[in-house]
Backbone as XML, in Angstrom:
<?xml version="1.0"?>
<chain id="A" units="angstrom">
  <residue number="1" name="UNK">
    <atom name="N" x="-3.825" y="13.219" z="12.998"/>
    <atom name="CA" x="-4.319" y="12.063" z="12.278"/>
    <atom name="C" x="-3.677" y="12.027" z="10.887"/>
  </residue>
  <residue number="2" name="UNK">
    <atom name="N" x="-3.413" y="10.816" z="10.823"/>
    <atom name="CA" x="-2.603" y="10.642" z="8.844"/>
    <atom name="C" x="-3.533" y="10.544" z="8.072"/>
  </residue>
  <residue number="3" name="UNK">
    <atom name="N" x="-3.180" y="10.947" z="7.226"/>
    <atom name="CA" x="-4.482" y="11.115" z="5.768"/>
    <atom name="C" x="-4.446" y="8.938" z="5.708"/>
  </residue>
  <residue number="4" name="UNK">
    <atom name="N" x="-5.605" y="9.355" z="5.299"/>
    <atom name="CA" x="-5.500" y="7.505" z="4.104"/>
    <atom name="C" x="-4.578" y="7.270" z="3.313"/>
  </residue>
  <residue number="5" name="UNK">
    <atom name="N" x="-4.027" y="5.979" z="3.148"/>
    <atom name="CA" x="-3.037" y="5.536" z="2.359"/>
    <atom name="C" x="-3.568" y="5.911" z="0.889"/>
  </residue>
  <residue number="6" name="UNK">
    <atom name="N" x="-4.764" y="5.733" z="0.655"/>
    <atom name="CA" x="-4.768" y="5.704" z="-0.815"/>
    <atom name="C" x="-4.560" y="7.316" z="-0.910"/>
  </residue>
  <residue number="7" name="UNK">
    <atom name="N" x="-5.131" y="7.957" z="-0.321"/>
    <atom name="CA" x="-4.896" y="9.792" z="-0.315"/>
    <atom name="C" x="-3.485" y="10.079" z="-0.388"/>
  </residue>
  <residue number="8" name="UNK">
    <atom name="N" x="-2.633" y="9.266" z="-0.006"/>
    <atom name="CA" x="-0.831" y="9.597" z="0.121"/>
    <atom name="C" x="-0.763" y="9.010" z="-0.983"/>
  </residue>
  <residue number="9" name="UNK">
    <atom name="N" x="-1.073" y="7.865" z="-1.789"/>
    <atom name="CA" x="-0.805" y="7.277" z="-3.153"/>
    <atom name="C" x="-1.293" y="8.283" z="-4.195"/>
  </residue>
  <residue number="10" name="UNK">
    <atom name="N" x="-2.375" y="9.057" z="-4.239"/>
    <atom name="CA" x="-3.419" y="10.127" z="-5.166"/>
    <atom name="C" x="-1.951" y="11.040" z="-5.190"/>
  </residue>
  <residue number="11" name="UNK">
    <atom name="N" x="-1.897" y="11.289" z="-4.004"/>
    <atom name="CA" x="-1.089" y="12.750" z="-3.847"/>
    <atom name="C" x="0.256" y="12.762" z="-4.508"/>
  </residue>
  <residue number="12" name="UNK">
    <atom name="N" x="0.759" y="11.601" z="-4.025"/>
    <atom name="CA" x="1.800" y="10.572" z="-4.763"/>
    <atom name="C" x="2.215" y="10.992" z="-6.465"/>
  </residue>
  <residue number="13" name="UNK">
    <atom name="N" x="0.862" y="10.371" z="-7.085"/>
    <atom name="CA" x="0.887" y="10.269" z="-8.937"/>
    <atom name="C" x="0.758" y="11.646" z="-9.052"/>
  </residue>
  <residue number="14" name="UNK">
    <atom name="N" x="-0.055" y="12.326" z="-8.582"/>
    <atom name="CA" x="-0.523" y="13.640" z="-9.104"/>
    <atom name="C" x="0.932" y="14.898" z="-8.871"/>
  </residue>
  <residue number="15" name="UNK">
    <atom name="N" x="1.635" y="14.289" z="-8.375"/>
    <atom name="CA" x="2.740" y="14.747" z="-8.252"/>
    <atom name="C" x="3.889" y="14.799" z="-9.289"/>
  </residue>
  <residue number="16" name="UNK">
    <atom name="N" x="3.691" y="13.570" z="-9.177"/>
    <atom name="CA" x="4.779" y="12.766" z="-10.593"/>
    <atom name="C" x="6.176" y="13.436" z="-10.050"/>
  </residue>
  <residue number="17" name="UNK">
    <atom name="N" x="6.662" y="13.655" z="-8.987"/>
    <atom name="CA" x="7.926" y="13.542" z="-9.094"/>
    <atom name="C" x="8.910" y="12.317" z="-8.603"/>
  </residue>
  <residue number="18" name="UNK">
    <atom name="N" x="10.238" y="12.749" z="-9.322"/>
    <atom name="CA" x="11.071" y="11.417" z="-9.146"/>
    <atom name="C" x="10.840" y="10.794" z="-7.954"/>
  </residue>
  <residue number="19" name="UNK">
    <atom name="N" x="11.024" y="9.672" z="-7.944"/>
    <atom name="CA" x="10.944" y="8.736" z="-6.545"/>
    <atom name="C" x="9.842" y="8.512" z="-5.916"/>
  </residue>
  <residue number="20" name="UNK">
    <atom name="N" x="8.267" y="9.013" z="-6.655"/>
    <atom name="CA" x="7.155" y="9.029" z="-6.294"/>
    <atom name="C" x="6.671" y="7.196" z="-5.650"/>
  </residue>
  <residue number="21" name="UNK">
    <atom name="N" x="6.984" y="6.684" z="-6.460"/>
    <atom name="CA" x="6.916" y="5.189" z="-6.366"/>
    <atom name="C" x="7.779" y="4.608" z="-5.191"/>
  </residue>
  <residue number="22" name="UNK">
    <atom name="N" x="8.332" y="4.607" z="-5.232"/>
    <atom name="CA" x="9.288" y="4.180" z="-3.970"/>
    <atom name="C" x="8.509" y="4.644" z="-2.745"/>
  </residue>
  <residue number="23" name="UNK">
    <atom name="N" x="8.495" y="6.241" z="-2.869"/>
    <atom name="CA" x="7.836" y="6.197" z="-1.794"/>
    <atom name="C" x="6.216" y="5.652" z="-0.872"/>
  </residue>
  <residue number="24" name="UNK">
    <atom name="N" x="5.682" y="6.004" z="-2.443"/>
    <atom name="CA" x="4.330" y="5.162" z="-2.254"/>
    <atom name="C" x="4.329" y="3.788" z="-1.851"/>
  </residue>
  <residue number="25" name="UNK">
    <atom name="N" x="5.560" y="2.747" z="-2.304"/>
    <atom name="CA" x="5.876" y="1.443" z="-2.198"/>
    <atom name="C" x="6.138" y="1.655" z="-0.204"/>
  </residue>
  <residue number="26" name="UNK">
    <atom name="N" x="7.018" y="2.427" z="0.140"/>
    <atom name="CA" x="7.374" y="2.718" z="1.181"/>
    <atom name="C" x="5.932" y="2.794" z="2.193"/>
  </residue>
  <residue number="27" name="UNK">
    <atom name="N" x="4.895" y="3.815" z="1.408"/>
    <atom name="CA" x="4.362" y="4.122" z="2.097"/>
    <atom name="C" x="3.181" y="2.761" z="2.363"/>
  </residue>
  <residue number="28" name="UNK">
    <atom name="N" x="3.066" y="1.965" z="1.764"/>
    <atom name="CA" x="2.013" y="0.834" z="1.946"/>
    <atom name="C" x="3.217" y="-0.413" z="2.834"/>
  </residue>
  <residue number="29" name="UNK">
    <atom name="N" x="4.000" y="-0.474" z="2.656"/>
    <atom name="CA" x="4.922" y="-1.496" z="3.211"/>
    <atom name="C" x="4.829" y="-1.052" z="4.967"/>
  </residue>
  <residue number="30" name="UNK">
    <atom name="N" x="4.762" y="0.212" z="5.252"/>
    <atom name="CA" x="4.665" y="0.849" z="6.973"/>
    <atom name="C" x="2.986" y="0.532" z="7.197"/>
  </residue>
  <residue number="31" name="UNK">
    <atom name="N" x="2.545" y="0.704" z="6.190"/>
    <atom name="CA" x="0.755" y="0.559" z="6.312"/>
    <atom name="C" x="0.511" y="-0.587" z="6.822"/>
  </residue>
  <residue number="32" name="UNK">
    <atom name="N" x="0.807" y="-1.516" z="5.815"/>
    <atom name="CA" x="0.849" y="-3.357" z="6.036"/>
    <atom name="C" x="1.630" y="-3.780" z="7.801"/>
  </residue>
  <residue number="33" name="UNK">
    <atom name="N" x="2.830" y="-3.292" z="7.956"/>
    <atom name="CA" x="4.135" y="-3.704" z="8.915"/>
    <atom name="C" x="2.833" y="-3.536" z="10.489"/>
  </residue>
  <residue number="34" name="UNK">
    <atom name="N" x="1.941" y="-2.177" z="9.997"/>
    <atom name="CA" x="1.235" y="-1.523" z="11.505"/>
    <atom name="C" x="0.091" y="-2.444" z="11.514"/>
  </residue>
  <residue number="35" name="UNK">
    <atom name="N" x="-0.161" y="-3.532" z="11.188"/>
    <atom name="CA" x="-1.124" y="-4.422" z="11.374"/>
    <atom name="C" x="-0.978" y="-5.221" z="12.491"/>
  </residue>
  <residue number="36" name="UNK">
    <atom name="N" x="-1.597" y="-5.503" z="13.172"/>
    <atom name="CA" x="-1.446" y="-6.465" z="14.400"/>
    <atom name="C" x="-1.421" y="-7.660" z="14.020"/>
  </residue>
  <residue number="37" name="UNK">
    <atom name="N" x="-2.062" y="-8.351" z="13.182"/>
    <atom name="CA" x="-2.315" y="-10.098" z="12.823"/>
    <atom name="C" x="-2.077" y="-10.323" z="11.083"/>
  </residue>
  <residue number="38" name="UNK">
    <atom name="N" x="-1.644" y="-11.149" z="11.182"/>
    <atom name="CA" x="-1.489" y="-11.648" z="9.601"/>
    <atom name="C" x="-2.511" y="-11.680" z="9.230"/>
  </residue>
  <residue number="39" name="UNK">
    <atom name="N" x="-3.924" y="-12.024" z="9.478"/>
    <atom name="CA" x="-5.065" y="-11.919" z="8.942"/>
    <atom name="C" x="-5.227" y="-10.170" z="8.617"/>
  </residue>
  <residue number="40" name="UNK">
    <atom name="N" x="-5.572" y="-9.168" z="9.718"/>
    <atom name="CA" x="-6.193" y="-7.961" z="9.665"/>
    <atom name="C" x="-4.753" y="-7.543" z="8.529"/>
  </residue>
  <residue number="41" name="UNK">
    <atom name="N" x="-3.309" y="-7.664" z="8.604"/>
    <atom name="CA" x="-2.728" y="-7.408" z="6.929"/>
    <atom name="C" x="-2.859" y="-7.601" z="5.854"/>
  </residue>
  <residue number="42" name="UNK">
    <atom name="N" x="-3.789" y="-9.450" z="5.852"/>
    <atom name="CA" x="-4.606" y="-9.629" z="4.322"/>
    <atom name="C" x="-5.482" y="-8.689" z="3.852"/>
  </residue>
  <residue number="43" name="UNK">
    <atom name="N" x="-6.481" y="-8.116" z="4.661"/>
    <atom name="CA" x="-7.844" y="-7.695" z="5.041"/>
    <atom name="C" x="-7.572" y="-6.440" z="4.459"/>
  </residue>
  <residue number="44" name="UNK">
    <atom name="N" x="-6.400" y="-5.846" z="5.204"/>
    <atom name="CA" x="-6.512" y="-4.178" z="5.248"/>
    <atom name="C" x="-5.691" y="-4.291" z="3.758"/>
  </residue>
  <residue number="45" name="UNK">
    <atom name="N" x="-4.573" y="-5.109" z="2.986"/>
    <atom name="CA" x="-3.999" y="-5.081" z="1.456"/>
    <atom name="C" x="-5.037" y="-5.240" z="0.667"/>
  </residue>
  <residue number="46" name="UNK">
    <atom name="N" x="-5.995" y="-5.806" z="0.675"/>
    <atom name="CA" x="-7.277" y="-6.468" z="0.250"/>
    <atom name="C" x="-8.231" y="-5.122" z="0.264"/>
  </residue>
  <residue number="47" name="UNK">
    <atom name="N" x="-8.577" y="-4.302" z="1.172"/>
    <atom name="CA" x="-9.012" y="-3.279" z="0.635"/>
    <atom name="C" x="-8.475" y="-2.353" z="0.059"/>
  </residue>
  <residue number="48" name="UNK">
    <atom name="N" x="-7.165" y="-1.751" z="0.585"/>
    <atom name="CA" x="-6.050" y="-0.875" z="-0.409"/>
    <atom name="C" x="-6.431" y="-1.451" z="-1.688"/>
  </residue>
  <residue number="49" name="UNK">
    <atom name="N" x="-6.190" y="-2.637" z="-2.256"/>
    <atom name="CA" x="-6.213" y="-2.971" z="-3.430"/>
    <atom name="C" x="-7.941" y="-2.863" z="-4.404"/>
  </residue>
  <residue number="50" name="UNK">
    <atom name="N" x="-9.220" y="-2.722" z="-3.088"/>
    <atom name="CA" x="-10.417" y="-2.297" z="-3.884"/>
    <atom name="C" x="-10.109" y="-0.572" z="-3.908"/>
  </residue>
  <residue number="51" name="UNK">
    <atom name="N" x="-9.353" y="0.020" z="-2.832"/>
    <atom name="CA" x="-9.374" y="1.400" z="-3.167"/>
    <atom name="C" x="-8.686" y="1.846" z="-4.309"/>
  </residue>
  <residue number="52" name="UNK">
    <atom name="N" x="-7.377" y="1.263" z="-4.649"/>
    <atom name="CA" x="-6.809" y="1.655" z="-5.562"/>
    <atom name="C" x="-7.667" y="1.160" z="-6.949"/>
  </residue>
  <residue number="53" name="UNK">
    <atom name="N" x="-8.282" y="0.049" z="-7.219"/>
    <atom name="CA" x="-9.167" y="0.239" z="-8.369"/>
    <atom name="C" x="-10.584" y="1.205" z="-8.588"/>
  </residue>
  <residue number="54" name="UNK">
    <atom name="N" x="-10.807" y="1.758" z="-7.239"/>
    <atom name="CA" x="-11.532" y="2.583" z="-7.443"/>
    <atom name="C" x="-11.345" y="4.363" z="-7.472"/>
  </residue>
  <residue number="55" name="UNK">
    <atom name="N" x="-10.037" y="3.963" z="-7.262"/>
    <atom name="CA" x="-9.217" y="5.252" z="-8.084"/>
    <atom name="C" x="-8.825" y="5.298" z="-8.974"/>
  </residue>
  <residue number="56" name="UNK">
    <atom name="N" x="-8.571" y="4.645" z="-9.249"/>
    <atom name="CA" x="-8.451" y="3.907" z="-10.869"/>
    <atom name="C" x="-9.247" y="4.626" z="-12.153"/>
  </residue>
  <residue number="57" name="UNK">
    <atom name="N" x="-10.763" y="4.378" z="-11.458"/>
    <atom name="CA" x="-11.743" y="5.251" z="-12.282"/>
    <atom name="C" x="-12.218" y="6.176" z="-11.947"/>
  </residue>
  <residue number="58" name="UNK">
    <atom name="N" x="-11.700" y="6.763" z="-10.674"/>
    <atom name="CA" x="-12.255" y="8.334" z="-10.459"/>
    <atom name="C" x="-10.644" y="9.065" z="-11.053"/>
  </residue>
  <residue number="59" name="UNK">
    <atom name="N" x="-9.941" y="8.575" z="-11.332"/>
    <atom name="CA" x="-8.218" y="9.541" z="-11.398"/>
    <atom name="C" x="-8.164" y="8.544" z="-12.882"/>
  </residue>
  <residue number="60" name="UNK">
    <atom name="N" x="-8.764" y="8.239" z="-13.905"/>
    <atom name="CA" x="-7.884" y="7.496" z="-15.080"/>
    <atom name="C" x="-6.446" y="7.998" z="-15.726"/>
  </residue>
  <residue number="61" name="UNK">
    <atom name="N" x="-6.113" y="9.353" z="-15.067"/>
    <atom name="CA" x="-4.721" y="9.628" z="-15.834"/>
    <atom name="C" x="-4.152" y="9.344" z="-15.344"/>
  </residue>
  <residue number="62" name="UNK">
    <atom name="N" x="-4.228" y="8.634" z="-13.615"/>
    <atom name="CA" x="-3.166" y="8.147" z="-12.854"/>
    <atom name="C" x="-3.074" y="6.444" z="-12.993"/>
  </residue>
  <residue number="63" name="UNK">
    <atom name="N" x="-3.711" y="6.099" z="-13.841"/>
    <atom name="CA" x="-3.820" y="4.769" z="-13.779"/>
    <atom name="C" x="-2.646" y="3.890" z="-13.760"/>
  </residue>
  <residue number="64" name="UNK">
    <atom name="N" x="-1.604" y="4.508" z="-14.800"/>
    <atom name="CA" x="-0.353" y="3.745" z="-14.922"/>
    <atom name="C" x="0.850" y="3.806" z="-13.353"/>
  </residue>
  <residue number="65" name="UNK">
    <atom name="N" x="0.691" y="4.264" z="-12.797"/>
    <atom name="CA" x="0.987" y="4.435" z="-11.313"/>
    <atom name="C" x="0.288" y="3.698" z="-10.791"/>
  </residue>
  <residue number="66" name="UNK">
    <atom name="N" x="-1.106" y="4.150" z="-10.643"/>
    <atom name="CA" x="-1.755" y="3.264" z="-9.723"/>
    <atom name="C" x="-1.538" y="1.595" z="-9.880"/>
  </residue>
  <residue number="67" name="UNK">
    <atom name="N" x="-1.148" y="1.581" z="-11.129"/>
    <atom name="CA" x="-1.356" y="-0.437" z="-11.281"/>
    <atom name="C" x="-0.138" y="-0.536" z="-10.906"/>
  </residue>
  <residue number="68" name="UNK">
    <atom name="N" x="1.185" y="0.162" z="-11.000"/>
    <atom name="CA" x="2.288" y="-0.366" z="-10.774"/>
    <atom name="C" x="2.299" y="-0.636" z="-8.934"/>
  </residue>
  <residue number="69" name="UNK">
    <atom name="N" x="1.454" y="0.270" z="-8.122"/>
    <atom name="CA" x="1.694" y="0.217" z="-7.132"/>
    <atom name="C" x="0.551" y="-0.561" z="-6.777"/>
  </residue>
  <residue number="70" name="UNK">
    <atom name="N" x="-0.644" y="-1.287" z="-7.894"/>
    <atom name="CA" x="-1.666" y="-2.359" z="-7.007"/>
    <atom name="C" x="-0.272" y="-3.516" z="-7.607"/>
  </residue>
  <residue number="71" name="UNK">
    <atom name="N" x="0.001" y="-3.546" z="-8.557"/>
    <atom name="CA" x="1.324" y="-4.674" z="-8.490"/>
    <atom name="C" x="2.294" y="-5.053" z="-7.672"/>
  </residue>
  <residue number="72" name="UNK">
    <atom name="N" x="2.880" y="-3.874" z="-7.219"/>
    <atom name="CA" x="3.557" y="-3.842" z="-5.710"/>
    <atom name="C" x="2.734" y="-4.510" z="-4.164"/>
  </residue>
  <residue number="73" name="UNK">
    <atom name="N" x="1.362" y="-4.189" z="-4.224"/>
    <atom name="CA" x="0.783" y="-4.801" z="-3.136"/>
    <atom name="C" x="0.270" y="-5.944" z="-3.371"/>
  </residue>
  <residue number="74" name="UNK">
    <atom name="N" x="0.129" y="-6.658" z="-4.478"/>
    <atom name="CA" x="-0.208" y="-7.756" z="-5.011"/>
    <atom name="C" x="1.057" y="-8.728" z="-4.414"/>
  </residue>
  <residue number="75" name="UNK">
    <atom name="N" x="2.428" y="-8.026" z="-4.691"/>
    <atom name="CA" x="3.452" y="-8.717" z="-4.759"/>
    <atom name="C" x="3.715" y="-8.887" z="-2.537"/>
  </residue>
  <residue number="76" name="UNK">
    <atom name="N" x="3.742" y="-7.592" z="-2.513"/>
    <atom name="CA" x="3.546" y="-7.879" z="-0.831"/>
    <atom name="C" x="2.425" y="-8.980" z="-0.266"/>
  </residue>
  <residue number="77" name="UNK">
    <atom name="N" x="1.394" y="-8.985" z="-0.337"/>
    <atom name="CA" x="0.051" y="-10.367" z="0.026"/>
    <atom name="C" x="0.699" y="-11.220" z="0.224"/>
  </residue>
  <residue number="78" name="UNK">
    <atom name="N" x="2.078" y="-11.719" z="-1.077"/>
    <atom name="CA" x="2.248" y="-13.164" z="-1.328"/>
    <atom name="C" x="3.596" y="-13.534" z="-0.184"/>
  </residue>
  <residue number="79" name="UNK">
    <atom name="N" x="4.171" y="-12.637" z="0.173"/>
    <atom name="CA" x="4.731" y="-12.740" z="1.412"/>
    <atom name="C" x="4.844" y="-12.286" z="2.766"/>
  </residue>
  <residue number="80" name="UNK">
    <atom name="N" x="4.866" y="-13.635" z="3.193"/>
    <atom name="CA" x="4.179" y="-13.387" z="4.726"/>
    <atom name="C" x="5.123" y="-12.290" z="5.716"/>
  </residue>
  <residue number="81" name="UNK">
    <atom name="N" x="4.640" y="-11.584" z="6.835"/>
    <atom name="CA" x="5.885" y="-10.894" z="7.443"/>
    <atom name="C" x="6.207" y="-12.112" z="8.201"/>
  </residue>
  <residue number="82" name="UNK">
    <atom name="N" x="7.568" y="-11.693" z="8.635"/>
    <atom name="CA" x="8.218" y="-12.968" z="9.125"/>
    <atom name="C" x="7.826" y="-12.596" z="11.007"/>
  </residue>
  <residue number="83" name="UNK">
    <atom name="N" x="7.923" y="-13.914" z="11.608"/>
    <atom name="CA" x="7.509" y="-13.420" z="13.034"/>
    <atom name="C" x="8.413" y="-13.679" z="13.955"/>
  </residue>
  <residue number="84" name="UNK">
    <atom name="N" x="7.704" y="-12.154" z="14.964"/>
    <atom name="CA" x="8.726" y="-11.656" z="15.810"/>
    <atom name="C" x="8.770" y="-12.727" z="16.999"/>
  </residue>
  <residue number="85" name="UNK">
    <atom name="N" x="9.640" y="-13.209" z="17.142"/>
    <atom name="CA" x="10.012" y="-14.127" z="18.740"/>
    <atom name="C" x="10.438" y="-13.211" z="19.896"/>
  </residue>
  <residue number="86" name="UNK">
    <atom name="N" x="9.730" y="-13.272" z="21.125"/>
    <atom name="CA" x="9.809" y="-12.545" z="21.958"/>
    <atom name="C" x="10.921" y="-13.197" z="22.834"/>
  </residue>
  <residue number="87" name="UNK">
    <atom name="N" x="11.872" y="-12.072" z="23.631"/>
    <atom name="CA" x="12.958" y="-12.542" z="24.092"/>
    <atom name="C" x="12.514" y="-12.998" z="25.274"/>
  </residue>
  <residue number="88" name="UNK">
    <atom name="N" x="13.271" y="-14.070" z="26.228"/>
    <atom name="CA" x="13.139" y="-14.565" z="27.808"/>
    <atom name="C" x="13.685" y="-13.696" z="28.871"/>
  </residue>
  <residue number="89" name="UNK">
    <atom name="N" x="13.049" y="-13.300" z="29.214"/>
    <atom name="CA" x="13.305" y="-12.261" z="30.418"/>
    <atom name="C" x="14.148" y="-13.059" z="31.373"/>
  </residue>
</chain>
C-alpha cells in the first residue's frame, strides 16, 4: 500500500533536498492522472488542497513548500486532462 499523498509531500519538505518540489509536483500530477472521472479529480485535488492547509498548521516550518505545491495544484484544477479516445477494433 502507498503512503498518502500528503505523507509523500510532509516527507518531501522535511527533507529539503534539491528537486524536492518537482518531485512532489510529480507526485500529485500521478495522484490526479489515477482518477477515473473528471469529477472524482476535482474532488480528490479539492481535498489534497484541505490536507495541505491542514498541514500547514500542524508543520508551520514547512509552510513555504507547502503553498508552493497548494499553488501547483491550484494551477492543475484549472486544467482539464485531455480525453482519451478509444481506438476501433
Amino acid at each position: 500500500m502507498q503512503p498518502a499523498i500528503q505523507h509523500v509531500i510532509r516527507a518531501l519538505a522535511e527533507d529539503g533536498r534539491e528537486g524536492a518540489q518537482g518531485i512532489a509536483e510529480y507526485a500529485v500530477e500521478t495522484f490526479a492522472a489515477a482518477c477515473p472521472t473528471e469529477g472524482d479529480r476535482a474532488l480528490a485535488l479539492d481535498i489534497l488542497l484541505r490536507d495541505l492547509a491542514s498541514l500547514r498548521g500542524v508543520a508551520p516550518h514547512l509552510a513555504a513548500f507547502v503553498g508552493r505545491i497548494e499553488a501547483y495544484v491550484i494551477r492543475l484544477k484549472a486544467v482539464k486532462r485531455p480525453l482519451v479516445v478509444a481506438e476501433a477494433a
